[in-house]
RODO-2510 file (C-alpha; in nm, 4 decimals, decimal comma):
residues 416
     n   res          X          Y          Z
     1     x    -3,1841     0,2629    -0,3664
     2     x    -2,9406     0,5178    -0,4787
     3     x    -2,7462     0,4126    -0,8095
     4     x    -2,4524     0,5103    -0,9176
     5     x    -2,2765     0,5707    -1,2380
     6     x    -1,9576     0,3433    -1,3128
     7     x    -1,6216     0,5573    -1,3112
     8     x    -1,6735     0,8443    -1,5254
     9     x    -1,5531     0,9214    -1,8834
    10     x    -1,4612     1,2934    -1,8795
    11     x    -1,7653     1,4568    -1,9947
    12     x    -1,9801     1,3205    -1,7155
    13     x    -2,0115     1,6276    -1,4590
    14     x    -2,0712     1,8351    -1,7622
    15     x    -2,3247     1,5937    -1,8639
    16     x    -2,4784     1,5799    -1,5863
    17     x    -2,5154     1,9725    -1,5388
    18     x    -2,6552     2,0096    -1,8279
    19     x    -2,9268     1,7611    -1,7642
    20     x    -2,9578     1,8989    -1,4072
    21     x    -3,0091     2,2596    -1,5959
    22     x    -3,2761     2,1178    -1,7895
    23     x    -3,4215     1,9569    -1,4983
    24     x    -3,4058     2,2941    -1,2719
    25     x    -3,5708     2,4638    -1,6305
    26     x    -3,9094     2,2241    -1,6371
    27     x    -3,9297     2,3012    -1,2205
    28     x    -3,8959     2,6760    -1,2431
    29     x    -4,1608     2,6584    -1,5387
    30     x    -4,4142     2,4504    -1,3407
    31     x    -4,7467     2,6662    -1,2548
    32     x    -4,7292     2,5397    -0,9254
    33     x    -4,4325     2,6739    -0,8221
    34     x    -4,4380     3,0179    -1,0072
    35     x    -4,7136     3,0855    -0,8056
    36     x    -4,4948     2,9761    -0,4742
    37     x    -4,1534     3,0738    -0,3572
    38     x    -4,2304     2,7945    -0,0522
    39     x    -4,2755     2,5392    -0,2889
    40     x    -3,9330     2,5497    -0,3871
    41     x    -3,8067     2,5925    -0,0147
    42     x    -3,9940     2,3295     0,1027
    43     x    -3,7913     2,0645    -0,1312
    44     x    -3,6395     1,8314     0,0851
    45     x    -3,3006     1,8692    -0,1291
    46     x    -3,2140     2,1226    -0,4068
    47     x    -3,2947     1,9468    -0,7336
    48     x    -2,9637     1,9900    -0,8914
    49     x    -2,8335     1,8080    -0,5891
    50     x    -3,1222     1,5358    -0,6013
    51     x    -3,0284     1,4712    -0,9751
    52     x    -2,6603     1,4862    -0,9380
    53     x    -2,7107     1,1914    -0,6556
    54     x    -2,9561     0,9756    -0,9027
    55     x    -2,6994     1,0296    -1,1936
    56     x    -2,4043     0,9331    -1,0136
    57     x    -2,1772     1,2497    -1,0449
    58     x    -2,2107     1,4228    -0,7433
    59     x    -2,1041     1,2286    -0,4318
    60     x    -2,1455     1,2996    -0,0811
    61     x    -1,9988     1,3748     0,3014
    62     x    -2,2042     1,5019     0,5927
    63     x    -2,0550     1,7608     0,8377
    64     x    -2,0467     1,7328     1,2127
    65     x    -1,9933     2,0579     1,3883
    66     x    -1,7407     2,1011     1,6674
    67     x    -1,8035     2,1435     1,9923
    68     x    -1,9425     2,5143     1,9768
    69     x    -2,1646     2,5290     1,6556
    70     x    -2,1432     2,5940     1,3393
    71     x    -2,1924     2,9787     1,4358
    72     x    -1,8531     3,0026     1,6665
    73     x    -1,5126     3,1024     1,4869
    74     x    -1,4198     2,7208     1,5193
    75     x    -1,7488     2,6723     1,3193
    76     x    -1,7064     2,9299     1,0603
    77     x    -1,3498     2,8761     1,0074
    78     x    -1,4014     2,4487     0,9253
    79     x    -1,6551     2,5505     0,7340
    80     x    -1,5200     2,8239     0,5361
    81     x    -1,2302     2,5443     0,4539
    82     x    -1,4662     2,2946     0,3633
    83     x    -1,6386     2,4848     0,1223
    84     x    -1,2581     2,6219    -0,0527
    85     x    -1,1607     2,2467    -0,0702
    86     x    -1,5409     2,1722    -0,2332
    87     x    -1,5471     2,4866    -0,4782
    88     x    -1,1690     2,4027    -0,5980
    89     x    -1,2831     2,0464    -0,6517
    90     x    -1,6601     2,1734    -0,8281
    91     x    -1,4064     2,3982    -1,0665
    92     x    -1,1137     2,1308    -1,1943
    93     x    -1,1312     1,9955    -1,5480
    94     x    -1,1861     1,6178    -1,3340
    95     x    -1,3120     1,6603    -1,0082
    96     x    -1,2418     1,3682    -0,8265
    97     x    -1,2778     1,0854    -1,0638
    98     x    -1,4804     1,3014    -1,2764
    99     x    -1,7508     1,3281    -0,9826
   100     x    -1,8030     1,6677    -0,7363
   101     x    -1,8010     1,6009    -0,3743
   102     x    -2,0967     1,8079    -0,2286
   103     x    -2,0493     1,8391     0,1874
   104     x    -2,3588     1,8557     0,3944
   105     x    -2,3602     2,0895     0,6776
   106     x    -2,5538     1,9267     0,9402
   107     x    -2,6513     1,9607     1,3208
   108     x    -2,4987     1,8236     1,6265
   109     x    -2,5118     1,4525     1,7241
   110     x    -2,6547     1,3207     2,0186
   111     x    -2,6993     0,9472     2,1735
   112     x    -3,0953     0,9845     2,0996
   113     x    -3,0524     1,0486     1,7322
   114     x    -2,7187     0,8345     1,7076
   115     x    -2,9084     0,5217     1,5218
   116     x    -3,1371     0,7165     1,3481
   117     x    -2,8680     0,9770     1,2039
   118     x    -2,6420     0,7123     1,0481
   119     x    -2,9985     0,5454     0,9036
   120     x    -3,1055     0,8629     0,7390
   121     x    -2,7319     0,8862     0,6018
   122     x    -2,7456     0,5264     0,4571
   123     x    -3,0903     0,6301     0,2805
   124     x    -2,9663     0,9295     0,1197
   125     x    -2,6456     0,7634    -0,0193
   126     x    -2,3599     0,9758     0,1896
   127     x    -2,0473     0,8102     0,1785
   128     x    -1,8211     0,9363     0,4668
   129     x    -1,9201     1,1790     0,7413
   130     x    -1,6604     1,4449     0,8427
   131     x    -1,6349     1,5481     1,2239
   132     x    -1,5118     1,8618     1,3757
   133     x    -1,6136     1,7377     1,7375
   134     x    -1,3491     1,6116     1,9457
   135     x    -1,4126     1,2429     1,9343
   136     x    -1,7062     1,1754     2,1570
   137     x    -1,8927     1,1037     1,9091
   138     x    -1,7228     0,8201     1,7496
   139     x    -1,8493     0,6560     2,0560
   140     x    -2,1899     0,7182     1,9772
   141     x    -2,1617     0,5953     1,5671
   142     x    -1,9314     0,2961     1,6223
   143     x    -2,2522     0,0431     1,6688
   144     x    -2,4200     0,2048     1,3617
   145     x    -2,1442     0,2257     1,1407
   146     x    -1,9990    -0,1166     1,1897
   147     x    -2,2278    -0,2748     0,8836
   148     x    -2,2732    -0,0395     0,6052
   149     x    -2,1158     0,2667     0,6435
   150     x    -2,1029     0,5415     0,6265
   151     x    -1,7109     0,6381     0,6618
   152     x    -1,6749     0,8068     0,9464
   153     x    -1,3497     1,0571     0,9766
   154     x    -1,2904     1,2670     1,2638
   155     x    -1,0559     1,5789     1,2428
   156     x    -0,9437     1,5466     1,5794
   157     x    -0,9779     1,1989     1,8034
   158     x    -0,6777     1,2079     2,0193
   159     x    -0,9129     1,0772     2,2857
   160     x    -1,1316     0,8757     2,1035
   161     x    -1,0178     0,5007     2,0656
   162     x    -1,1379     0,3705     1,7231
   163     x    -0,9711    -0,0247     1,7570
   164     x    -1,2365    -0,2907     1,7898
   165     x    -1,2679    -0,6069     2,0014
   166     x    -0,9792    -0,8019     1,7939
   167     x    -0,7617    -0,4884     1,8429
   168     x    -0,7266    -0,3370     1,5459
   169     x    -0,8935    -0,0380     1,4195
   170     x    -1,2308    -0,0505     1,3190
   171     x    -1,2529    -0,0319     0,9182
   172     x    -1,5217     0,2431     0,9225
   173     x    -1,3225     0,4814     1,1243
   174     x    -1,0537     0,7684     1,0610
   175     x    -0,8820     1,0009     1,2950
   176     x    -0,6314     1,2822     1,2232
   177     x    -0,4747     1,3190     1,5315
   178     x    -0,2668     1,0333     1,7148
   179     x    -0,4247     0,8395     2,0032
   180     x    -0,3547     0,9708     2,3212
   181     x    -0,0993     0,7127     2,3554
   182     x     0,1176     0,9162     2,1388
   183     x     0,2615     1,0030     2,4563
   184     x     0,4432     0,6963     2,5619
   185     x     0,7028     0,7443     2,2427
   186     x     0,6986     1,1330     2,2826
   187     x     0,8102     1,1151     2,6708
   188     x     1,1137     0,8438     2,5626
   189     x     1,2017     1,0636     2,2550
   190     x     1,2380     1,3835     2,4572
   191     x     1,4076     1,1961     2,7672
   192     x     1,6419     1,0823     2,5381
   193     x     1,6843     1,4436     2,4102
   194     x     1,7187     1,6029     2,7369
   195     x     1,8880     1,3328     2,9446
   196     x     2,2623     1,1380     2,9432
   197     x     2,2123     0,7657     2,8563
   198     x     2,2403     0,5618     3,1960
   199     x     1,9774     0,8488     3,3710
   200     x     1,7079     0,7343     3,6134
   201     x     1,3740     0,7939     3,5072
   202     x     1,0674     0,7179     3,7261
   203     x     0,7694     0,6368     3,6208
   204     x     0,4139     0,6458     3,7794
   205     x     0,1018     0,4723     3,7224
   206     x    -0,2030     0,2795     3,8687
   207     x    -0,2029    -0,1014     3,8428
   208     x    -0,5859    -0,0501     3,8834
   209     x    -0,6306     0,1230     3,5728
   210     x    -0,5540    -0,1166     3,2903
   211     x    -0,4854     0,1992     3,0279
   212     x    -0,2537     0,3477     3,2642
   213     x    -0,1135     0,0280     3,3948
   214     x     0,0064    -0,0475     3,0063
   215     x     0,1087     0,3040     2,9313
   216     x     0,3464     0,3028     3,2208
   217     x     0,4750    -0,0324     3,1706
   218     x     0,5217     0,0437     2,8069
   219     x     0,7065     0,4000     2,8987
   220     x     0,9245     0,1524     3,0889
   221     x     0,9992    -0,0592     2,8255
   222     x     1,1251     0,2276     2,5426
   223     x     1,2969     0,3955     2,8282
   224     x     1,5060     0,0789     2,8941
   225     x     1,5560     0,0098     2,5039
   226     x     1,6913     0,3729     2,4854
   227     x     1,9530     0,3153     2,7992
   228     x     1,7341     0,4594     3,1027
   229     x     1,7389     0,3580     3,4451
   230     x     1,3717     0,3149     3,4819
   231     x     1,2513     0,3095     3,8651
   232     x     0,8529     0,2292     3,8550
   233     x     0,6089     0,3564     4,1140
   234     x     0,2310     0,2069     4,1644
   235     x    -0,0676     0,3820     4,3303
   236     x    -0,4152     0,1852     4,4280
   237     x    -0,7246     0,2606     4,2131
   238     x    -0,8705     0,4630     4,4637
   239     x    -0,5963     0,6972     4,5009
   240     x    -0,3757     0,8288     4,8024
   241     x    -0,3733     1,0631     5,0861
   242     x    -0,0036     1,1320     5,0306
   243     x     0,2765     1,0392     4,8102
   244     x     0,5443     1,1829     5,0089
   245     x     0,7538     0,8366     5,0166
   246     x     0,6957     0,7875     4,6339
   247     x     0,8671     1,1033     4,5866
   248     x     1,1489     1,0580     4,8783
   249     x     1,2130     0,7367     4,6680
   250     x     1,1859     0,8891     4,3717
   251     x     1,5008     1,1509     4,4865
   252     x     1,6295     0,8912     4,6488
   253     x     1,7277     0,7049     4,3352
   254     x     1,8319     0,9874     4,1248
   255     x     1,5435     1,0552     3,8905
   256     x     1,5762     1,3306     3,6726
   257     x     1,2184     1,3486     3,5760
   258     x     0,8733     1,1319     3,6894
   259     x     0,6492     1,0674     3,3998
   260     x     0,2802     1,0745     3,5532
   261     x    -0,0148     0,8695     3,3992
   262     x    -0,2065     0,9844     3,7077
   263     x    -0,4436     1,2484     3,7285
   264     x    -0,4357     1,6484     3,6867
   265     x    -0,4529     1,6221     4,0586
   266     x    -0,1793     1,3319     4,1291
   267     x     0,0663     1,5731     3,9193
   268     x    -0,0409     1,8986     4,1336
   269     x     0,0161     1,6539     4,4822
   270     x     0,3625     1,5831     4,4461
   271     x     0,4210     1,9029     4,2845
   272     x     0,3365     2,0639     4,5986
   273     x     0,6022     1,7882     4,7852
   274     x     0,8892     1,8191     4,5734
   275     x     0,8955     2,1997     4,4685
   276     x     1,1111     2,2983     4,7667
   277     x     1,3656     2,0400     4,6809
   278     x     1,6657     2,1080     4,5269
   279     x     1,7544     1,7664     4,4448
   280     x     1,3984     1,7272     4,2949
   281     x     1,3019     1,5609     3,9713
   282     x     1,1139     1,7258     3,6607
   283     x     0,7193     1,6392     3,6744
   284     x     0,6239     1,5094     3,2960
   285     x     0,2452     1,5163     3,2575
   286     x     0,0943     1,2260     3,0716
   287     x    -0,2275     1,3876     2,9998
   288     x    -0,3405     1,6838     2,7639
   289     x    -0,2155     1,9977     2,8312
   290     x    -0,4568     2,1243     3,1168
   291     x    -0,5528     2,4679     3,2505
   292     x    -0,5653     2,3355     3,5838
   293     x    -0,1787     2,2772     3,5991
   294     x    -0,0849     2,6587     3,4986
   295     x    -0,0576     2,7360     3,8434
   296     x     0,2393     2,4878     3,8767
   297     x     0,5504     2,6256     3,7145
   298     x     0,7940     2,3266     3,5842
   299     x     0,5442     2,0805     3,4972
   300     x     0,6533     1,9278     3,1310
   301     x     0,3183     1,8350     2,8708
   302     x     0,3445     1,7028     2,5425
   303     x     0,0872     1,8214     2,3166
   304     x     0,0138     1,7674     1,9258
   305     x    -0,2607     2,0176     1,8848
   306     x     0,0335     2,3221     1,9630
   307     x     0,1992     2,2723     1,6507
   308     x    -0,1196     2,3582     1,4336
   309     x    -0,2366     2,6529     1,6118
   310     x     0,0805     2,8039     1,5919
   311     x     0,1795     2,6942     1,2173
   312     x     0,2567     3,0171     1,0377
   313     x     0,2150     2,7867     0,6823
   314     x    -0,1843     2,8077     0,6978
   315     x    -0,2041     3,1983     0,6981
   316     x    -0,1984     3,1255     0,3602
   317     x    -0,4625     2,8775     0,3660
   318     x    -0,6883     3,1576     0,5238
   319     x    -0,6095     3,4547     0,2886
   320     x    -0,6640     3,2057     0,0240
   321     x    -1,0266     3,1157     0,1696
   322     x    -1,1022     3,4974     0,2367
   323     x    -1,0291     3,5687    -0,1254
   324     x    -1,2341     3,3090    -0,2417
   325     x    -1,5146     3,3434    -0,0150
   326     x    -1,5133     3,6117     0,1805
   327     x    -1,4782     3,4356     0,5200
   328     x    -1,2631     3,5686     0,7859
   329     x    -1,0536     3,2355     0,9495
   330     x    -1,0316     3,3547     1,3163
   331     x    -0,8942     2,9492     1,3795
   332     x    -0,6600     2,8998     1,1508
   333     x    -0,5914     2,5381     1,3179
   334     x    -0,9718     2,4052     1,2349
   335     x    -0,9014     2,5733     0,9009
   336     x    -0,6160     2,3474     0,8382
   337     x    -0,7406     2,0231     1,0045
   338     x    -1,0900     2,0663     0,7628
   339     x    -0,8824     2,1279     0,4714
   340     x    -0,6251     1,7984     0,5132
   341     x    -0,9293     1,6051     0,6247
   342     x    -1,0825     1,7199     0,2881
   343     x    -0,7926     1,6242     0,1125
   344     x    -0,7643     1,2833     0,2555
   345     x    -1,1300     1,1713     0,1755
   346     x    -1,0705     1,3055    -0,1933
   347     x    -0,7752     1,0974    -0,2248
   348     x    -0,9645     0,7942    -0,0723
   349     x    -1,2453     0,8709    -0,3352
   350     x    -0,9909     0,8773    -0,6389
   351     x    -0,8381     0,5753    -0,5148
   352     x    -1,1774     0,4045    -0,4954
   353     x    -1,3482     0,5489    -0,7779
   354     x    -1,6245     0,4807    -0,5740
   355     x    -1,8620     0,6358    -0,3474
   356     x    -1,9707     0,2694    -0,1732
   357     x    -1,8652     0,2879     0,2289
   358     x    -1,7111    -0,0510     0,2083
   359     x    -1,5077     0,0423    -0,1350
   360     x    -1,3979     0,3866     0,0243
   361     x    -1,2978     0,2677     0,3586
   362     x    -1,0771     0,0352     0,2229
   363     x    -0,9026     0,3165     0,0262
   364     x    -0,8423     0,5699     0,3195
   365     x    -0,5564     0,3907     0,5093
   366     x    -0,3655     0,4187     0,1635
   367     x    -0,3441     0,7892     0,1757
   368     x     0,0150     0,9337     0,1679
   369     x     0,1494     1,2567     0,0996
   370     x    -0,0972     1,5076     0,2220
   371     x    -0,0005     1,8672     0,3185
   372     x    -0,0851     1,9598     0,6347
   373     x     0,0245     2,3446     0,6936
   374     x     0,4192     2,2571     0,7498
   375     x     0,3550     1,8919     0,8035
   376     x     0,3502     1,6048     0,5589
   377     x     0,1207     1,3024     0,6659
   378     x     0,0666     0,9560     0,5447
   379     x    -0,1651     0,6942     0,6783
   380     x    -0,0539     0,3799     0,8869
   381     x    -0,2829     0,1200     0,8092
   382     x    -0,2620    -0,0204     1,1340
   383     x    -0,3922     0,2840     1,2966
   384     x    -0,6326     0,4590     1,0411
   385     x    -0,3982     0,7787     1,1734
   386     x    -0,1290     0,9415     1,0532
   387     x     0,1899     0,7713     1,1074
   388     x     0,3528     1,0694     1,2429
   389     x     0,2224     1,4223     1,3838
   390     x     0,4660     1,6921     1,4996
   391     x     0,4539     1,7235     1,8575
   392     x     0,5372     2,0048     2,0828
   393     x     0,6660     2,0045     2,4507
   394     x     0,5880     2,2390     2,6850
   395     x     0,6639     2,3705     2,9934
   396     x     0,4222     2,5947     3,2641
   397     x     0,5497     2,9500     3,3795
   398     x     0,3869     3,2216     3,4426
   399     x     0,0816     3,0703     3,3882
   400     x     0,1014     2,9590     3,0419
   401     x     0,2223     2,7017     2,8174
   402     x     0,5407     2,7171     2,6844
   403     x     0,6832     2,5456     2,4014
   404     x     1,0913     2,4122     2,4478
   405     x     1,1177     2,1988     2,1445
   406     x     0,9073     2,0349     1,8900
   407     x     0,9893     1,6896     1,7613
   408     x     0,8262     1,4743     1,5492
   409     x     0,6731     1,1542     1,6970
   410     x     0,5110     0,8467     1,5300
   411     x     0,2372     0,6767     1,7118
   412     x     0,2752     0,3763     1,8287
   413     x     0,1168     0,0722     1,6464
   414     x     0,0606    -0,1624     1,8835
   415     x     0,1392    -0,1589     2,2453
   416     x     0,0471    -0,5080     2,4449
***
């Protein structure tokens, strides 16, 4: 069993070098590894690491890499973040709460090694793992982590749905982006933005599909609240050979827009019926922005990650980590998720002065304040997300994505 060291008085990391020092001293002056370069390498952790862990001042967070490796720009660039946001901490007067937080790169998860992963994490004392994958494998953890840890934040999870049975979020997990459902209150905010009060707005979804049957009825709702005409519009399950009388009903009734929870390939149908039209309404996509719908000029998306990619505020960020480290951040949006996400779990640790899962997970929704390029983010307890994100809406033409205004959006807390 791992112990650690009450909250420290402010000589402990120096302490604890110095005793680590002595400790790496007596190894490299042992005859059997003089004589053996391996017997070093074969340590199953550096000793300064394994000493820093017994004495309680260096605390820990394994790395997940996204979906392309560690060796893609994506890769680099989180990583060359992590390690800025690790050194700055290693080289403060207090570290965070007089402990260093020492990441652990690791390799990609995978249902085989799910159980055993989050075992071998529990053994070696790390506190909260940090994810660069895109929220399939929260999936994977959730039965593992439920117990004992350890926190689990992901620096993505728009698609990944972290609430438990009882419907509320799951006290282990963390997410950075909103859920997908962000959506729902981004479509009524821009509708109310673009549109006269009093406006029809149609709305399509499946009554099959309980996600998309709430989504649209919910859309419904904050249209009405906001003074919308709302005219709703079902499809079966199993989909349709045609939806040419949704969308003569649709003109029929004056829509200026139809908000689709359907499919890429719904969207693209009655795109292909109503394009002609000149009385036709605007097609709002209620999915991720997709490459399959560039070849459909008009379509409307709404889309959180845009605002990162293109936020000039974390060049700096990046000249600051090639200065330091001599990385070159070819994704300056990873770079900026990995740092915040950094930045959250060291405020969770401060707040905790703890590194016990239980103690730091119920720090983390508490987080406020946290710079994220030109955003500022605070945690909604009743999410484990941000309350708010920026969120950009875009239009296709010519292929491409096109941004017509930004706005920002909080997620909703609880939709029945």
């Amino acid at each position: 069993m791992v112990g650690f060291l009450p909250p420290a008085v402010p000589k402990l990391r120096a302490f604890g070098r110095t005793m680590a020092g002595i400790a790496l001293l007596a190894l490299f002056f042992s005859s059997a590894c003089i004589a053996s370069s391996a017997c070093i390498a074969s340590s199953a952790a550096p000793r300064d690491l394994v000493v820093g862990v017994e004495d309680g001042w260096i605390w820990q967070v394994a790395l997940l890499p996204p979906e392309d490796g560690w060796e893609s720009d994506a890769g680099r660039s989180a990583l060359g973040a992590v390690r800025f946001a690790e050194r700055k901490v290693k080289e403060s007067a207090d570290g965070v709460s007089g402990r260093d937080i020492r990441f652990h790169q690791e390799n990609p998860l995978d249902a085989a090694s799910a159980a055993g992963r989050v075992a071998d994490w529990q053994k070696r004392g790390i506190s909260a793992v940090l994810s660069f994958g895109r929220g399939g494998e929260i999936q994977l953890l959730r039965p593992h982590l439920a117990g004992d840890g350890p926190v689990f934040l992901s620096a993505f999870g728009e698609e990944a749905n972290i609430y438990n049975e009882q419907g509320v979020p799951d006290r282990m997990l963390f997410a950075l982006d909103l859920f997908r459902d962000f959506r729902i209150a981004a479509f009524a905010r821009y509708a109310s933005e673009v549109f006269p009060s009093g406006s029809v707005v149609a709305v399509l979804g499946d009554k099959l599909d309980p996600a998309l049957e709430r989504y649209s009825r919910n859309l419904g709702d904050m249209l009405f609240d906001k003074g919308f005409l709302v005219a709703h519009f079902w499809i079966p399950g199993g989909g349709m050979d045609s939806f040419r009388m949704i969308e003569s009903e649709a003109i029929s009734s004056g829509a200026k827009a139809l908000v689709s929870w359907a499919g890429s390939m719904v969207v693209r149908d009655v795109w292909r019926g109503t394009r002609r039209r000149s009385d036709a309404f605007e097609i709002w996509y209620g999915g991720a922005p997709h490459p399959l719908l560039l070849s459909f000029d008009g379509i409307v998306t709404a889309d959180q990650d845009f605002p990162v990619r293109t936020d000039s505020a974390l060049s700096s960020l990046g000249r600051d980590i090639w200065r330091r480290h001599n990385i070159m951040i070819k994704d300056p949006g990873i770079a900026g998720r990995a740092y915040v996400a950094c930045e959250w779990l060291f405020d969770a640790f401060r707040r905790a002065g703890s590194p016990l899962p239980a103690v730091l997970a119920a720090a983390m929704p508490a987080t406020e304040g946290l710079v994220f390029g030109s955003q500022t983010i605070s945690v909604n307890p009743a999410t484990h997300r941000p309350f708010e994100r920026n969120v950009a809406f875009m239009t296709v033409e010519g292929r491409e994505f096109h941004p017509v205004n930004t706005f920002l959006v909080r997620g909703p807390d609880y939709l029945p």
